[in-house]
One Martini backbone bead per residue (centre of mass of N, CA, C, O) as a GRO file, in nm:
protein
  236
    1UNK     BB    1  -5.698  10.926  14.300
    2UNK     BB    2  -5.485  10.925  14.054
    3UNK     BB    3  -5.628  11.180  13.916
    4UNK     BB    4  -5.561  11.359  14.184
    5UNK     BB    5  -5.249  11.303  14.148
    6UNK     BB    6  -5.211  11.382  13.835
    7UNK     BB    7  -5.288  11.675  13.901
    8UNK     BB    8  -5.043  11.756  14.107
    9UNK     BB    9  -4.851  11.693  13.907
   10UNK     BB   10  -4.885  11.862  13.744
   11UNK     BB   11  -4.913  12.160  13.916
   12UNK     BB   12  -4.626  12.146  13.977
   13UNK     BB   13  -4.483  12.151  13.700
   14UNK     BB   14  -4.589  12.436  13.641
   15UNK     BB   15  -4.462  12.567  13.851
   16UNK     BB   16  -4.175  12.542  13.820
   17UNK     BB   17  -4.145  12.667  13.537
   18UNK     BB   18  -4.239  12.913  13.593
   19UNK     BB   19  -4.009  12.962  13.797
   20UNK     BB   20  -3.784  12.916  13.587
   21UNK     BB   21  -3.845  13.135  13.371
   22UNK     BB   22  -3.830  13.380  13.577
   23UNK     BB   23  -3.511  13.314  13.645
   24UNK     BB   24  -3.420  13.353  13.363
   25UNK     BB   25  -3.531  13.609  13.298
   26UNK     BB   26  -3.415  13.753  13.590
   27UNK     BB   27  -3.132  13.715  13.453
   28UNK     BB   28  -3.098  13.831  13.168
   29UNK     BB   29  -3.179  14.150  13.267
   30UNK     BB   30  -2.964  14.185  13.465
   31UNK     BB   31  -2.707  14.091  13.295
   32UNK     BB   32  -2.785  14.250  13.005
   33UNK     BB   33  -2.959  14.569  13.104
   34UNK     BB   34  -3.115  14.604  13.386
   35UNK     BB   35  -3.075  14.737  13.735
   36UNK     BB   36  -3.207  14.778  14.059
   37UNK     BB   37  -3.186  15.109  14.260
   38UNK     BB   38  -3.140  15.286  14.581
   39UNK     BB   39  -3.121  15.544  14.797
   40UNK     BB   40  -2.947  15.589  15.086
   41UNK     BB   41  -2.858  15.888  15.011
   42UNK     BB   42  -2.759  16.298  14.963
   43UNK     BB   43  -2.522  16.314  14.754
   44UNK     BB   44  -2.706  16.335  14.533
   45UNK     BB   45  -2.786  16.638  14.555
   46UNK     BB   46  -3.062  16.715  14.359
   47UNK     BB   47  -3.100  16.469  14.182
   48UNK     BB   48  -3.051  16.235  14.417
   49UNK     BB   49  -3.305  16.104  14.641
   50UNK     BB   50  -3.414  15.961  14.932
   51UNK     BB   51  -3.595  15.704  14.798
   52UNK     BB   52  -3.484  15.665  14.526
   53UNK     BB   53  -3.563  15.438  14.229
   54UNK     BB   54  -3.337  15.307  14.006
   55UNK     BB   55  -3.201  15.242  13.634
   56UNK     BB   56  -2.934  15.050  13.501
   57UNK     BB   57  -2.769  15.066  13.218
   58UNK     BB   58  -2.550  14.789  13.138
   59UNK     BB   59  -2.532  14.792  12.800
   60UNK     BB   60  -2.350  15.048  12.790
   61UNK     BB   61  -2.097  14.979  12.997
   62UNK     BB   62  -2.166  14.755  13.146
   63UNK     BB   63  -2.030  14.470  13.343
   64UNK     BB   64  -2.106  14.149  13.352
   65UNK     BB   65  -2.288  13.876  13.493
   66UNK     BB   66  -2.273  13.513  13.574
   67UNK     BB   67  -2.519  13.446  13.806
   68UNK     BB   68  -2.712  13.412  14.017
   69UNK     BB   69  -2.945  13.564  14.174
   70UNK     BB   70  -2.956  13.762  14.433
   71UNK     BB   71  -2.630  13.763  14.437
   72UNK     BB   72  -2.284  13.666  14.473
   73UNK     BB   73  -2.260  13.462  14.264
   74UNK     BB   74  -1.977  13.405  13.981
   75UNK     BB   75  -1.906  13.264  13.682
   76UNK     BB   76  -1.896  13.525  13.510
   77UNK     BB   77  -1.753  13.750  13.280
   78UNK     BB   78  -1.789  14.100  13.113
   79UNK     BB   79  -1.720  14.316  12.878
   80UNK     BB   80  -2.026  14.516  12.742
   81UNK     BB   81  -1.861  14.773  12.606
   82UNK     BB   82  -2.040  15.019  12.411
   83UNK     BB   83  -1.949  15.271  12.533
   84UNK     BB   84  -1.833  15.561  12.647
   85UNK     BB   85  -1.729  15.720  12.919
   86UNK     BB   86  -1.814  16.053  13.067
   87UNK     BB   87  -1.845  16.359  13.142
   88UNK     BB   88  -2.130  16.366  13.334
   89UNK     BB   89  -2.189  16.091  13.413
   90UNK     BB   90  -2.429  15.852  13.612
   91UNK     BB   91  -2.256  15.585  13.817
   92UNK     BB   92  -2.254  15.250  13.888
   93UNK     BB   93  -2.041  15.130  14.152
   94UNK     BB   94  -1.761  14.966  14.328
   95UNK     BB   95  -1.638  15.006  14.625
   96UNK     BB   96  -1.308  15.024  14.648
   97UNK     BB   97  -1.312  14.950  14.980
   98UNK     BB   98  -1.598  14.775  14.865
   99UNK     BB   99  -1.702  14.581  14.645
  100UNK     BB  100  -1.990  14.527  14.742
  101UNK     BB  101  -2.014  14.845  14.751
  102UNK     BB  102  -2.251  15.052  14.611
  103UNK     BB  103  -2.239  15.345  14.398
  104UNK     BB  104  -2.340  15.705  14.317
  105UNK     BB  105  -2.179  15.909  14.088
  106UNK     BB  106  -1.994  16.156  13.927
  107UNK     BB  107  -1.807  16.200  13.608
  108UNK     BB  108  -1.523  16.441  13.577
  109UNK     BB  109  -1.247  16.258  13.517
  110UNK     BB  110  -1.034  16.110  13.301
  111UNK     BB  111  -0.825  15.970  13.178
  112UNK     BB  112  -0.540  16.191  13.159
  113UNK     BB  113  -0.718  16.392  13.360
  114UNK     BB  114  -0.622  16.676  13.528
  115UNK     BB  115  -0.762  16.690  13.862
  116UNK     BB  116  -0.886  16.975  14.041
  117UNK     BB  117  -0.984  17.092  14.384
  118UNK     BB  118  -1.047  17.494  14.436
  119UNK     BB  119  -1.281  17.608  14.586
  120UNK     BB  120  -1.516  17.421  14.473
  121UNK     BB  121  -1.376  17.394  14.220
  122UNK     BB  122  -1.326  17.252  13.853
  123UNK     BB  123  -1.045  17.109  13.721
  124UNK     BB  124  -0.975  17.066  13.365
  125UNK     BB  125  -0.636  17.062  13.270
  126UNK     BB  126  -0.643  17.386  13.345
  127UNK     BB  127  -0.993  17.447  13.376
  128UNK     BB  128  -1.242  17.535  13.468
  129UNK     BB  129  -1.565  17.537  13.546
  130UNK     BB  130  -1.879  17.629  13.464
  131UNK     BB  131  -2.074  17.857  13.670
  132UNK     BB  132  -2.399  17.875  13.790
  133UNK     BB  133  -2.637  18.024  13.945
  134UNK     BB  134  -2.987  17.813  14.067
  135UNK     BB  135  -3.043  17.897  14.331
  136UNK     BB  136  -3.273  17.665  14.552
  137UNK     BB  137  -3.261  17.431  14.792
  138UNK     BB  138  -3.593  17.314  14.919
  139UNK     BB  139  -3.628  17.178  15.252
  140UNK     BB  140  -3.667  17.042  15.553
  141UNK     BB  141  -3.429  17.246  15.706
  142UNK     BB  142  -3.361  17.340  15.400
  143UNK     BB  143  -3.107  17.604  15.212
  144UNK     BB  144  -2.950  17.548  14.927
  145UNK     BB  145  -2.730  17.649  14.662
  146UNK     BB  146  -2.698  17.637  14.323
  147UNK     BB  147  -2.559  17.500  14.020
  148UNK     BB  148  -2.474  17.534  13.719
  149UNK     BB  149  -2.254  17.278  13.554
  150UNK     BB  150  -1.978  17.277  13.322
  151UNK     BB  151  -1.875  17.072  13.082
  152UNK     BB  152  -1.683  16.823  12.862
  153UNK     BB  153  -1.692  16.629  12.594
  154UNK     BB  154  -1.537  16.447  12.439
  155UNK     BB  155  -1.677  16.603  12.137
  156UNK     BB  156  -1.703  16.914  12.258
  157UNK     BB  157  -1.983  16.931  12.417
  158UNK     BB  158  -2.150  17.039  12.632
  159UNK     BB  159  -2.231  16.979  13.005
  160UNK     BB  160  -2.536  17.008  13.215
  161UNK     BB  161  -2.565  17.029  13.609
  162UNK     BB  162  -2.667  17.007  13.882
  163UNK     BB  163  -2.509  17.169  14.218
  164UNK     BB  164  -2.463  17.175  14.601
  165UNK     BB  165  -2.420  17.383  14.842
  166UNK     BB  166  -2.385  17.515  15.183
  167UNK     BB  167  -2.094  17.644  15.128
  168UNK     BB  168  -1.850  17.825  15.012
  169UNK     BB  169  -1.512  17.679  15.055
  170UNK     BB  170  -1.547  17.371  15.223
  171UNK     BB  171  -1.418  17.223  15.017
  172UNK     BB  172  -1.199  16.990  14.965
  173UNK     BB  173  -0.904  16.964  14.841
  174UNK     BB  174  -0.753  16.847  14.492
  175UNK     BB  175  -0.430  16.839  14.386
  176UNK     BB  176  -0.288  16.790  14.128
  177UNK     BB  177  -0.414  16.515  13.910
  178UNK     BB  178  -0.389  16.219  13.758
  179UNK     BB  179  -0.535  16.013  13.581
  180UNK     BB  180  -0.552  15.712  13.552
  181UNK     BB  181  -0.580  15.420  13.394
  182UNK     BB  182  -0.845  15.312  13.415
  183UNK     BB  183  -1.000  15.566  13.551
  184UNK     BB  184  -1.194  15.747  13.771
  185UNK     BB  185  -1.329  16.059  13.853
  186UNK     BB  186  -1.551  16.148  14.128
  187UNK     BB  187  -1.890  16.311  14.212
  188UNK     BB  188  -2.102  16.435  14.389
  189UNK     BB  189  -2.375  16.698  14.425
  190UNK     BB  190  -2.289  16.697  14.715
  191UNK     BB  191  -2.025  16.860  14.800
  192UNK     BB  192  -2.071  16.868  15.123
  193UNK     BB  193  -2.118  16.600  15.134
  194UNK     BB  194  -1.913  16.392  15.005
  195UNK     BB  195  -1.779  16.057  14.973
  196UNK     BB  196  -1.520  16.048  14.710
  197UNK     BB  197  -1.231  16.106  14.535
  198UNK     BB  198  -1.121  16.299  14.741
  199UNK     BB  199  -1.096  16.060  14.974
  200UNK     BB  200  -1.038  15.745  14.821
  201UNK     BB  201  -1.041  15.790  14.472
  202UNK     BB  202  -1.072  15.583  14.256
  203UNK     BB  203  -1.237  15.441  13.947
  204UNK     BB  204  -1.234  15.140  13.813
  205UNK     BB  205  -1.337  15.045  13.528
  206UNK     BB  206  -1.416  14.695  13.640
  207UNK     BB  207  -1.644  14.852  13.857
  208UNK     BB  208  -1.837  14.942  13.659
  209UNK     BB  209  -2.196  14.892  13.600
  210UNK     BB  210  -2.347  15.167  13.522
  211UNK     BB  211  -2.630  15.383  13.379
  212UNK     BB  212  -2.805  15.598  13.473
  213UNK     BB  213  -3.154  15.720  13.373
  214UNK     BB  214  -3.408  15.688  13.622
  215UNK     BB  215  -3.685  15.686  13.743
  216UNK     BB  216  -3.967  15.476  13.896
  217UNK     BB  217  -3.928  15.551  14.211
  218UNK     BB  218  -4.068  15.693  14.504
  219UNK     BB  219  -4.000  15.808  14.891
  220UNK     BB  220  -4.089  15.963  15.185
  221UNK     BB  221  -4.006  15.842  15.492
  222UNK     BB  222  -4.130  16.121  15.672
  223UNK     BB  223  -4.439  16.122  15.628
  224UNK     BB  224  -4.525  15.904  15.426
  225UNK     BB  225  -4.472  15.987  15.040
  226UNK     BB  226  -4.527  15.978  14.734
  227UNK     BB  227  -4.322  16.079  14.442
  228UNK     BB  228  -4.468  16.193  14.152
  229UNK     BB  229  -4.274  16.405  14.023
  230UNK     BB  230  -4.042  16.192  13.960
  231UNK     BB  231  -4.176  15.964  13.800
  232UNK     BB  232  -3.994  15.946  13.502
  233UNK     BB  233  -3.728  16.078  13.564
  234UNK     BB  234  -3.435  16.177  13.415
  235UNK     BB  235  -3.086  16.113  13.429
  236UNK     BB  236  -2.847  16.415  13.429
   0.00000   0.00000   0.00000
């Protein structure tokens, strides 16, 4: 009996163990690398559809916590940016009105950037963004017009990605406003969907979560069905 007593408090022993190990490894995957969140909501469509799950890389410019895996309880705070955040990144950040919650929109403009939206242009600096029609989005019961709008990167190099209206100039109007210091002003890709820094406010520097990158797994819970298409789609 002594043996088969000491043979589970062996197995005992490895598991906790392995539990442990677990538990370390993915602590600091989390806290140091990347974190993975599923999409909600349309705002971000055509880029981001409900039911994708997505990979974002906190190493890239976001601030990261030390505590509990799977909790909200932080020991340390850590601001871990090795890039700057652009004008046309797709970011992960905690909503201004409610901390707790996390958002994902596009970076529009940065500090001490002047941006207006006046009849669903967007201006920075008090020039347009160019604008061309891509066609259309088609879904179940919706087809609604596209549009690859480009913006402005620090570097001076274009940055281009596709968004898209219900209707030309039913979005509202915003601006023109100065970007405060620390602070970015965002915006969905589905313009007339979207819940965004025009309605709320800017998303300050401190709450940037990470840089979306990846899509990993989707799938569309009206059918429902795995998007196989969607599967290692880079967000851009």
């Amino acid at each position: 009996m002594e043996g088969v007593d000491n043979k589970k408090k062996t197995n005992i022993k490895h598991i906790v163990e392995t539990i442990v190990v677990i538990f370390v490894v993915v602590s600091l995957v989390r806290v140091f690398l990347v974190q993975a969140f599923n999409i909600p909501s349309g705002s971000m469509k055509p880029t981001l559809l409900v039911g994708d799950f997505i990979l974002v890389n906190k190493l890239v410019y976001g601030n990261w916590d030390i505590g509990i895996p799977f909790t909200s309880i932080t020991f340390y705070h850590h601001n871990n940016r090795l890039a700057k955040i652009d004008r046309g990144d797709v970011i992960v950040f905690k909503y201004p009105e409610d901390p707790s919650i996390d958002f994902i929109k596009r970076v529009i403009a940065l500090p001490g950037d002047i941006v207006e939206v006046k009849n669903d242009i967007v201006y920075i600096n008090g020039k347009p963004l160019k604008r061309e029609e891509d066609g259309y989005y088609e879904d179940t019961n919706e087809k609604v017009k596209k549009y690859k709008e480009t913006t402005v990167r620090s570097d001076g190099k274009e940055y281009s990605y596709t968004v898209m209206e219900i209707e030309d100039g039913i979005g509202p109007d915003f601006g023109p406003v100065k970007v405060p210091p620390n602070s970015y002003f965002v915006m969905g890709d589905n313009r007339d969907n979207s819940k965004d820094s025009r309605f709320w406010g800017f998303v300050p520097d401190d709450y940037v979560i990470g840089q979306a990158f990846v899509i990993y797994f989707s799938i569309d819970l009206r059918k429902p069905s795995i998007r196989i298409d969607r599967l290692g789609k880079v967000i851009y």
